[in-house]
C-alpha positions in Angstrom: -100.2 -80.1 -43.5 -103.6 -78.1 -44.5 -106.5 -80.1 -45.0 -108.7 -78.2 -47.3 -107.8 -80.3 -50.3 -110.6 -82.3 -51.5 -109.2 -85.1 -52.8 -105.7 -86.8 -52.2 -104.8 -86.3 -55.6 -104.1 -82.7 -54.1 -101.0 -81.9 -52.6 -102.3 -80.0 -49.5 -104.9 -83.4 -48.7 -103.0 -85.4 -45.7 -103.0 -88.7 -47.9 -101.7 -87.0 -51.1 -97.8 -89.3 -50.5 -100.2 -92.2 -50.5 -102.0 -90.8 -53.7 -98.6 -90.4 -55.2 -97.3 -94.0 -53.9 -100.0 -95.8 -55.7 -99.0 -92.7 -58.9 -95.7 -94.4 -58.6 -97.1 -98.1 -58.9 -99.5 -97.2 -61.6 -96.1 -96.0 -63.7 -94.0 -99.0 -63.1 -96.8 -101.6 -63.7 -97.0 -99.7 -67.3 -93.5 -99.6 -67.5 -94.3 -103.4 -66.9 -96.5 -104.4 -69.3 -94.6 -102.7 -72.0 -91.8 -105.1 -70.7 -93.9 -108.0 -70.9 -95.2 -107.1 -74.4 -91.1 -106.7 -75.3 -90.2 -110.0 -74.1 -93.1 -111.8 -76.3 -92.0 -110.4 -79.1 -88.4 -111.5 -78.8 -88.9 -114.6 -77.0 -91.3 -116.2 -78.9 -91.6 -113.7 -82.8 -88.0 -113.6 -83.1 -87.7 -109.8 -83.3 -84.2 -108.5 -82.5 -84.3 -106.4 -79.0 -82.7 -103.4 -81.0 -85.5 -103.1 -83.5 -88.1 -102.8 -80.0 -86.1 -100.5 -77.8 -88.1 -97.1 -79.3 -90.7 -98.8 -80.6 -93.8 -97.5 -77.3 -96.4 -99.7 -76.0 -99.1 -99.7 -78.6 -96.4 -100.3 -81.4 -95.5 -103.1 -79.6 -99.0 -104.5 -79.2 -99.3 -103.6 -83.0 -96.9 -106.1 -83.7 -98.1 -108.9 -81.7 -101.4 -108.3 -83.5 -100.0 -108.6 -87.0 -97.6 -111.3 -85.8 -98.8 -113.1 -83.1 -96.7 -116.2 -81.7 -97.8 -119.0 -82.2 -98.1 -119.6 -78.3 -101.2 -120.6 -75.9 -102.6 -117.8 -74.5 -101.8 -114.9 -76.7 -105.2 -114.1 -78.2 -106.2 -113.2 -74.2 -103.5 -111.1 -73.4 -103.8 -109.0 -76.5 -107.0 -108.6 -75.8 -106.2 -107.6 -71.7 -103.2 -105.5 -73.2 -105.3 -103.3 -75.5 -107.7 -102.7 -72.8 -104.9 -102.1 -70.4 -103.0 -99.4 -73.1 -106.0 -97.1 -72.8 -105.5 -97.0 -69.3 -101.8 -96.6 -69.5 -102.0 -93.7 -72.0 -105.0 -92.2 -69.4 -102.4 -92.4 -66.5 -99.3 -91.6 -67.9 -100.9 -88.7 -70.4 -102.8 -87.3 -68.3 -102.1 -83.5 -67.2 -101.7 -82.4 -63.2 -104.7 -80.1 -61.5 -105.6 -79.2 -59.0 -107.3 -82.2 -57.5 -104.8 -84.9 -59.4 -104.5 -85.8 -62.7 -107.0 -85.1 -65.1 -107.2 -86.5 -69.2 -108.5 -85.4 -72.3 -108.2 -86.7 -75.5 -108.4 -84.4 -79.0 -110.1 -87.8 -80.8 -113.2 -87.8 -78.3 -113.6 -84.3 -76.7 -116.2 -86.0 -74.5 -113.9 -88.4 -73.3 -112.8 -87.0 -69.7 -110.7 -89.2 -67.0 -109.9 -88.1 -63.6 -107.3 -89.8 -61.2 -108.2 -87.7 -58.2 -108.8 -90.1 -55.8 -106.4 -93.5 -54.8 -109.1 -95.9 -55.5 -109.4 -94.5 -59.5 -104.9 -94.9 -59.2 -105.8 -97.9 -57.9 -108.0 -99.6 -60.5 -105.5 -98.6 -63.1 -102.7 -100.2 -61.5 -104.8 -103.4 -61.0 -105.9 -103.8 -65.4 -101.9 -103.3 -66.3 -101.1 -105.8 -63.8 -103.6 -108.3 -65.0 -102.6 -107.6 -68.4 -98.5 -108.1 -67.5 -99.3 -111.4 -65.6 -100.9 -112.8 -68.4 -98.5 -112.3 -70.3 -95.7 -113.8 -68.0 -98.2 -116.8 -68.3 -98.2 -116.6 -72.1 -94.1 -115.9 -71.9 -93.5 -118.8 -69.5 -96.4 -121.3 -71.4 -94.3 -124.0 -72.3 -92.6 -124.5 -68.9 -90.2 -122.1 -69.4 -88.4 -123.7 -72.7 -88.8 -121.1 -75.3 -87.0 -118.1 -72.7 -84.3 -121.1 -72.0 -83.6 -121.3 -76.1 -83.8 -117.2 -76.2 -81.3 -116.7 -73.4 -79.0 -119.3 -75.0 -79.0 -118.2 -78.2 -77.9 -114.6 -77.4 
């Protein structure tokens, strides 16, 4: 494989299947902290799974803020969450180059993010995982009673 690619967010660089390994993680930790978002709301808000299924990560988040459960722990990880879903919406929006991904936004045309490198895939990967495990610690707060009641209601 050539290696005049500068960065291995090209795919002529010799590390670009590690660039695209840690791509792959960055995806299913978002996938993950919609699913952790998901699981609040139905667990412990009582929303029906059906009304969630479409409903995308800040939606989600959105309702959590206007009707948060009454659970230890869920002021932090909205905060962590909200942080986490501009990094999400950076990864997953962002549009292939030449040397990786690079993002835009039509709100702030200043605002430029580049995921060229597997240290930048990196750091996103590590703030939605921080996010989701808070949230399993918020899910799971009362030892694991409230998921208990959910799954035996259904």
């Amino acid at each position: 494989m050539s290696t005049d690619a500068e960065y291995p967010g090209g795919p002529r660089h010799p590390e670009h299947t590690d660039w695209l390994l840690e791509l792959g993680r960055a995806t299913y930790a978002a996938a993950g902290l919609s699913g952790i978002a998901f699981d609040l709301l139905r667990v412990h808000s009582g929303f029906e799974s059906g009304d969630l299924y479409k409903d995308p990560l800040g939606r989600l988040l959105e309702k959590l803020r206007t009707s948060p459960p009454t659970v230890e722990g869920i002021e932090d990880f909205i905060a962590l969450a909200e942080e986490a879903l501009v990094v999400r919406n950076d990864v997953l929006h962002a549009l292939p180059v030449l040397h990786g991904l690079y993002r835009r936004r039509s709100d702030d045309l200043g605002y430029v993010r580049n995921y060229y490198d597997l240290n930048s895939l990196r750091e996103a990967t590590q703030v939605m995982e921080n996010a989701s495990r808070k949230g399993n610690e918020v899910l799971y707060a009362d030892g694991d009673e409230a998921v208990r009641r959910w799954v035996e209601s259904g």
